[in-house]
N, C-alpha and C positions, 0 to 999 in steps of 0.2 A: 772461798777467799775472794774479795772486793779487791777490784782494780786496781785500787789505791794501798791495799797491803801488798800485791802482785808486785807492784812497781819498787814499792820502799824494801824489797825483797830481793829482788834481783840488781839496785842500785844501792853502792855504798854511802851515806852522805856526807862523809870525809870527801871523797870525790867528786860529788854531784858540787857543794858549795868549794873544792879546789878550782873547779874550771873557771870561777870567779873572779878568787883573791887567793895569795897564796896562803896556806896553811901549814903550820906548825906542832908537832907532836912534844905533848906533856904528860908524861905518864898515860893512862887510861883513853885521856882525854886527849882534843885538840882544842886551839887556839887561833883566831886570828884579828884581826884589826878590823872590825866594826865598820860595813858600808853606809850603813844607816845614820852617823853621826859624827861627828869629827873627832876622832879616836884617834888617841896619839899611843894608848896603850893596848896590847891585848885583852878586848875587854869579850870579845864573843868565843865560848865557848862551845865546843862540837861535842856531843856524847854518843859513837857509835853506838854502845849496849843499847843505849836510849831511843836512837833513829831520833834524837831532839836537840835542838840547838837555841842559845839564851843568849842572850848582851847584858851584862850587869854593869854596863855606863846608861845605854837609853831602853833597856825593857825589851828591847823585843825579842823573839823566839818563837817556834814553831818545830815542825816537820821539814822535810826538803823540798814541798810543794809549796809553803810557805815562802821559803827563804828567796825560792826561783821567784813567787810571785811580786815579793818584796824587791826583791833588786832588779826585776824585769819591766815592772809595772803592769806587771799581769792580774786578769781577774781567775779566780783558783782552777777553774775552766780549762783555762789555756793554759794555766802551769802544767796540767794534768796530762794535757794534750803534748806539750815539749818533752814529758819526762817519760810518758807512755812512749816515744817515739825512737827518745836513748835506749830505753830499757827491752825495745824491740816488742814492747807488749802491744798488742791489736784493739781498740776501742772498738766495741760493738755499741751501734747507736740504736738498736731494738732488742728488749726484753719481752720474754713470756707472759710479763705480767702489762695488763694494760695494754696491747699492741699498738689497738684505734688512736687512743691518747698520744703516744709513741710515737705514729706515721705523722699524726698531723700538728706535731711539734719539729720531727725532723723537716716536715714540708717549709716549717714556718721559715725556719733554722736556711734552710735552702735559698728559699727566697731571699732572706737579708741576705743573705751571701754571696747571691748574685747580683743581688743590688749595689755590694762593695764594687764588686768586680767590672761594673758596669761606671761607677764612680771612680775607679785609678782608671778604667778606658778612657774614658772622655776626659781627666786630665791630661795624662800622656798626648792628647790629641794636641787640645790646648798647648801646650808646651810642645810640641813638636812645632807647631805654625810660630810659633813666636821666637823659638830658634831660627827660623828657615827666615824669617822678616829682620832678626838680627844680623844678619849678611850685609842688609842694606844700611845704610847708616844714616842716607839721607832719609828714611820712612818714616811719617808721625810717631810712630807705634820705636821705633830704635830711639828718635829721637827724646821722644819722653821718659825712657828706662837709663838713656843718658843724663838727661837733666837730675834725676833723682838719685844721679849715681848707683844704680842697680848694675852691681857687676855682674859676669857670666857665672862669676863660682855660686854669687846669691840666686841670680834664677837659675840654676840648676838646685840648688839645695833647699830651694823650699817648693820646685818646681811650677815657678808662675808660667804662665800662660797666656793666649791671646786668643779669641773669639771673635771669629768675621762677625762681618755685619749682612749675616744670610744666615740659611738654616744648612751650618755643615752636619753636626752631630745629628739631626730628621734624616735628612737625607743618607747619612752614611748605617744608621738603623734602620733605613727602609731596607738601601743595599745589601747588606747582610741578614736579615729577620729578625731581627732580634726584638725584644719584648719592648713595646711603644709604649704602653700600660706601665711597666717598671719604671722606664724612662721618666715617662711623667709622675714616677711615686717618691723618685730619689731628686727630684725636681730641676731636670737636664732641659726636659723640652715641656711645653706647657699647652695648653689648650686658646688658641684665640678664636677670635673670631671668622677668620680665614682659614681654620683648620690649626694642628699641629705645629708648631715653632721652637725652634730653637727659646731659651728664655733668656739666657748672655748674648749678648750681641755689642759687637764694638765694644769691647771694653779686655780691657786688662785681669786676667785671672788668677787668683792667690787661692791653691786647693786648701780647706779646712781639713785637720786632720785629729783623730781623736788620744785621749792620752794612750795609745796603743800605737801608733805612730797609721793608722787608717786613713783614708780619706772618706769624710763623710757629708762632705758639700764643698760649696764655691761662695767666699766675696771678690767680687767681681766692679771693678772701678772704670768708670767714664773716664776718657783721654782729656787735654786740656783742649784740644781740637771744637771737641764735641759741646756747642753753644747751645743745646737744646735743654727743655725744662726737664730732662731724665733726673730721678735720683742720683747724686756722686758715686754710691755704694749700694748694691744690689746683691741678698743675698739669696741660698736656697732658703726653700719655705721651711717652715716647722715640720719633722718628719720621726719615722721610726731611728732615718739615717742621720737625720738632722736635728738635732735636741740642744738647744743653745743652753739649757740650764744645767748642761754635763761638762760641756768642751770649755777647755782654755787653751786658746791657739799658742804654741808655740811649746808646748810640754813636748813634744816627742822627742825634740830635741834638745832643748835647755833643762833638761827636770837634775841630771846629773849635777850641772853648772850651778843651778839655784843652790841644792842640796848644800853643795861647797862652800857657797857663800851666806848661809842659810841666810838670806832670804831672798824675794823675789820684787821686782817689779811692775806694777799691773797697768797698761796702756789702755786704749780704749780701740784702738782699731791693729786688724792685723800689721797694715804697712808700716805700722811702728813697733810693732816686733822687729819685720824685714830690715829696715834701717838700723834699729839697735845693734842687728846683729852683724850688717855692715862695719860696723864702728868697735865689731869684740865685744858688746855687752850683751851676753847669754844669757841674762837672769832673768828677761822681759817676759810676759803673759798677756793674753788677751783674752776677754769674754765678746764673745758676741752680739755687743752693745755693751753701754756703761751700767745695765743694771744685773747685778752680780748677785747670784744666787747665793741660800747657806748649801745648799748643797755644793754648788763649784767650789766655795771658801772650805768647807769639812776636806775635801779631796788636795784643795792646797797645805791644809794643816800637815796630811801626811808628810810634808817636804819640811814646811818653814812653821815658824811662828812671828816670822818680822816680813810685813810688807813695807812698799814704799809707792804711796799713788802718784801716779804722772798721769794724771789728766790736761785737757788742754785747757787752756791759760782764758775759755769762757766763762761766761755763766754757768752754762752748763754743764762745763767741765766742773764746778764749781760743788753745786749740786749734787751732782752725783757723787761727789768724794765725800759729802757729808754724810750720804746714803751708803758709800761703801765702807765707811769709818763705823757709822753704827752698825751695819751688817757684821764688821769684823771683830768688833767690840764683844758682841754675845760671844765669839767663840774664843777670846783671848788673846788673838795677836796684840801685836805692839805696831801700830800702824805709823807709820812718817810718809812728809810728804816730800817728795823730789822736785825739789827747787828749778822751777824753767823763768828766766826773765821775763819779764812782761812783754819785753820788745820781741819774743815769739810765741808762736799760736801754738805750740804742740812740741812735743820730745822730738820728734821726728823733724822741724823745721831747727831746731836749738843745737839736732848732733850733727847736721848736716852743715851745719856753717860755723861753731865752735870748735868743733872737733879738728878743723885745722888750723886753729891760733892757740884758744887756753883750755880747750879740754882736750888731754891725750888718752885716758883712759877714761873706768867707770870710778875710780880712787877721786877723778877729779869733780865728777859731779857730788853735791851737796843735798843732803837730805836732815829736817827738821819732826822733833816729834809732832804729828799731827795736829792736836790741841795746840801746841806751842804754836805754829805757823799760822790758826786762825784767829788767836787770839794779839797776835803780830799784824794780822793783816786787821782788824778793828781797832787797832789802839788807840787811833784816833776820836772814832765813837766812843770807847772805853772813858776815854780821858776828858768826855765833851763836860761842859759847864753845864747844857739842857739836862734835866735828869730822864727825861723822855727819850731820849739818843740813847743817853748811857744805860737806860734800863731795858730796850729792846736789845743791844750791843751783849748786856750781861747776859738776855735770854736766850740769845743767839750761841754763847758758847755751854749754858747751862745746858743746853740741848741734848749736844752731845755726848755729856756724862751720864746719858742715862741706863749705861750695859756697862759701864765702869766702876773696878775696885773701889771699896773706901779709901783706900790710899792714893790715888789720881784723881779721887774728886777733890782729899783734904790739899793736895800740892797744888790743884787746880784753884781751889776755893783761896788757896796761899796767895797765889800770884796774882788774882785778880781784885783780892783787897788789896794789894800793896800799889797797882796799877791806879785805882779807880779812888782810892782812900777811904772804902767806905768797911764794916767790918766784915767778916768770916759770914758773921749770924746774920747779916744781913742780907748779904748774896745769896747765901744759903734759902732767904725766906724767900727765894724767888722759883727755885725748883720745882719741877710739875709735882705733885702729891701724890700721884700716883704709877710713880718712876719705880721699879724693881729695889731700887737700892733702900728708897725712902724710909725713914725709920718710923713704924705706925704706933701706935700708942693707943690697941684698943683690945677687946676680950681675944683669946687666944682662939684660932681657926685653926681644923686641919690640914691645911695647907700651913698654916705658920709654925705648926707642930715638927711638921715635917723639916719647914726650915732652920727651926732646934736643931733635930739630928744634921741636918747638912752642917749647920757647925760644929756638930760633932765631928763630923766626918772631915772636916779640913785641920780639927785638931789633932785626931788621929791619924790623918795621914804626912802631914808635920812628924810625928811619933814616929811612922814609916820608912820615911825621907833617910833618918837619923840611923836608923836598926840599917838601912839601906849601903847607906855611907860606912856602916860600922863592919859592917860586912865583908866592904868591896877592901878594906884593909886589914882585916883582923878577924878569920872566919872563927879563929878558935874565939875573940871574944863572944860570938853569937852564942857557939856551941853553950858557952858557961851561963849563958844571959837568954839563954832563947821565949820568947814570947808570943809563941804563932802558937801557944795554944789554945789561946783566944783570941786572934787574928777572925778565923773564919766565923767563928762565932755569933761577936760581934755582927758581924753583916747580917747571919740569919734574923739577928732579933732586928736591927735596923731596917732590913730588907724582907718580909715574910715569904716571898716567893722562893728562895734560899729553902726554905725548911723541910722538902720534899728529899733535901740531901743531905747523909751522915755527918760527912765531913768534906776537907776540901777535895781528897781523891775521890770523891763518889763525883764531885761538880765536875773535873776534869774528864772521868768515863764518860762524860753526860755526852760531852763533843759538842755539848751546847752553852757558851757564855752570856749564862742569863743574865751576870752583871750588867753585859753592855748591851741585852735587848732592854733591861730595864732602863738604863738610861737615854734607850732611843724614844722610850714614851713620857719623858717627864721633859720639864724647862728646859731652856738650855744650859741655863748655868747649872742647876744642878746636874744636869749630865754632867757638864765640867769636873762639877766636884768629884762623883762616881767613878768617872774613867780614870780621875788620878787615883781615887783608892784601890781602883779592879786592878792598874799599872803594879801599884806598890803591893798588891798580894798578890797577882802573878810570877815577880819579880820574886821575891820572896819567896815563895812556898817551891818554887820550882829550882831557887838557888838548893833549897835542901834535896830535893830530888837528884841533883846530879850529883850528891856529895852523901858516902853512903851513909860514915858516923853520922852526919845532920840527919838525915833518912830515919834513921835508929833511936837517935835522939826525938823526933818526932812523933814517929811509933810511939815511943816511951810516956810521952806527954798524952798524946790522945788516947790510949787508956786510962787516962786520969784525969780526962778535963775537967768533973765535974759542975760546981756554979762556977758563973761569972763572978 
């Protein structure tokens, strides 16, 4: 027996998902109100006989290492490890098979681990000294956490810090032994030319932490004191511990807060997290500079589909939002931009000084569709008499639309002839040629072949959507109407990877979702399309599973699937 049947054996998951939210008994089943989405009705379903649990408002379901991992923000690792823990079952971290392999993975395993370990130490340091300097009130270092309005509950809660201007953490790792070598790998102390050094000095410390609520480095800020040509902002280096294209600061704690209000935030530096959250607006994020990964954006989709960029009121704040609009664009959000006056430089300078006259809350701040705000902020060029102005002005926002639906290009392409007076077909002629959306008009490729079925695939899963909704109110209408016997089908022919399995219960023994490795090796929009069809036949065929007539009725059909 596998660990993971050990556990789901000894654990009921009526209980394991009770310790969460509470839970309600319906005949066989249970019931409860959906964490994953704003669920006003019992839409998640418990099936002890099953050990499985489904949402039929947002799709999701799994096992109870699932459900932990889902609402934890766990990766299945650690759910395993929490549940092995209740369940009182013992993790053995070496097997008979492969030992060598084995040792020097658990080695590796170790290491990071203490590399953690060795990263909340020298925070806690950090934050120790900078409590003990807030006693003082006349000191640079009190002084400038005052100016910023940093109260005690904020540094304690994100645990800032402060770092002499000397080598404490060299020193205090020489006095106890500890590994100089790791130090310098989690990027605490660094190598000069004098020897070993501290690499923070003087400055103010904000510990990075990972969406597991970890610490996995330090930005660390120059005082207003300090007149020297230092960087303002100093972070750790790129590392095992340190991966700026994973981390978005501030998820350990706001990811519940975003969830709620689906959606998020995204600032460009930690300290306008800290401030935001000064002021009660929980929903802020930060990458580790303004260029924002699709990987960081895939891990936010888990939460939201609606950003809001609050960059600073530069160029280059500027820039960058047009980078993170088309970034966000391939994976579907619905981006706006969060309105800062001109007459301030950043979120953080605008909440700091509004928030005691005309903003009380985050209700009062003001956010524009994206497009809409840049095409506001050009109207002037838009509208100029040179057709030179107005034709770079057009190209500037045609830019944008190039990972955007046909229906925001055609509303786009609407508002900007009505602006400009010029027509539809015209702006239109102005779009790069070789934009994803662009309509080609030439012998059929297997690539465009393929992009046939992907409209197939968005009109069947429309079909899906529908059977989906018909469901969630009327199961017996499914039963009389049911159509999942060529649900799975379909995909085989569309999909050929599929065709190794009978039906859909042979995909699910697989324990492997080829859907969604297949769509991690294609575009990204068709991934798009694919996850929503893989969404609405998981949804689907697993609604029948937990309902036994549906079950029966199913059976029934797939001995008779016949042709398509």
């Amino acid at each position: 027996m596998s660990v993971w049947n050990e556990i789901q054996n000894r654990l009921n998951i009526v209980d394991v998902i009770g310790d969460y939210v509470p839970v309600k008994q319906f005949g066989s089943t249970y019931k409860i109100i959906c964490p994953f989405h704003n669920d006003k009705n019992p839409s998640l379903i418990i099936s002890p006989e099953k050990n499985l649990w489904h949402c039929f408002g947002c799709g999701a379901g799994g096992d109870m290492f699932a459900f932990v991992a889902q609402y934890e923000n766990l990766d299945k690792k650690d759910a395993l490890k929490k549940l092995a823990k209740k369940a009182g079952v013992e993790l053995q971290p070496l097997t008979s098979q492969n030992i060598d392999k084995q040792s020097e993975n658990i080695a590796t395993i170790n290491h990071f681990e203490l590399g953690l370990k060795y990263l909340d130490w020298t925070a806690n340091i950090y934050h120790q000294i900078l409590l003990k300097i807030l006693n003082n009130r006349s000191h640079p270092v009190s002084q400038y956490c005052l100016e910023r309005g940093l109260s005690l509950e904020t540094i304690k809660k994100f645990k800032i810090g402060y770092a002499f201007n000397q080598n404490t953490i060299r020193d205090l790792v020489k006095k106890h032994a500890l590994d100089v070598d790791l130090f310098q790998q989690i990027s605490v102390l660094k190598q000069a030319p004098n020897g070993i050094q501290d690499k923070f000095k003087d400055r103010l410390t904000i510990p990075v932490y990972d969406t597991l609520g970890k610490i996995r480095g330090f930005t660390a800020r120059v005082l207003p004191y300090d007149k020297s040509e230092r960087p303002k902002y100093l972070n750790s280096s790129q590392s095992s511990w340190f991966n700026k294209s994973e981390i978005w600061y501030g998820w350990h704690l706001n990811q519940k807060e975003i969830r709620l209000a689906k959606k998020a935030i995204l600032v460009e530096g930690n300290m306008d997290v800290v401030s935001a959250s000064q002021k009660n607006i929980n929903i802020t994020l930060a990458s580790q500079g303004t260029s924002f990964t699709t990987n960081q954006l895939q891990i936010l989709k888990r939460l939201v589909n609606t950003i809001w960029i609050a960059f600073d009121n530069d160029e280059a704040g500027q820039v960058s939002g047009r980078k993170l609009f088309l970034e966000s664009s391939k994976l579907g959000f619905d981006v706006y931009k969060l309105i800062i006056p001109k007459n301030y430089k950043d979120l953080d300078e605008y909440l700091s000084q509004e928030f005691k006259e005309n903003v009380n809350s985050i209700n009062d701040l003001k956010a524009f569709p994206y497009l809409d705000f840049c095409i506001n902020n050009l109207l002037v060029e838009l509208q100029s008499s040179t057709l030179s102005i107005q034709r770079q002005a057009l190209m500037n926002i045609l830019e944008l639309l190039e990972f955007s639906d046909k229906l925001t290009i055609e509303d786009t392409l609407q508002k900007l002839a009505k602006i400009t007076s010029k027509s539809q077909n015209a702006i239109q002629s102005l779009m790069p040629k070789n934009r994803p959306n662009y309509e080609r008009k030439q012998e059929n490729t297997p690539e465009e072949n393929q992009d046939d079925q992907n409209e197939f695939l968005v009109r069947f899963q429309n079909l899906n959507a529908v059977m989906a909704k018909d469901y969630y109110f009327d199961a017996q209408k499914l039963t009389e109407n049911i159509t999942l016997n060529n649900l799975f089908l379909i995909c085989k022919n569309l999909l050929p990877e599929l065709g190794k399995y009978e039906n859909y219960q042979e995909y699910l023994q697989s324990e492997i979702e080829i859907l969604k490795l297949i769509s991690q090796n294609l575009t990204t929009k068709k991934s798009i399309l694919i996850a929503g069809l893989r969404q609405n036949i998981n949804s689907l065929v697993q609604a029948i599973l937990f309902d036994s007539e549906l079950m029966q009725a199913y059976q029934e059909v797939q001995q008779n699937l016949g042709n398509l």
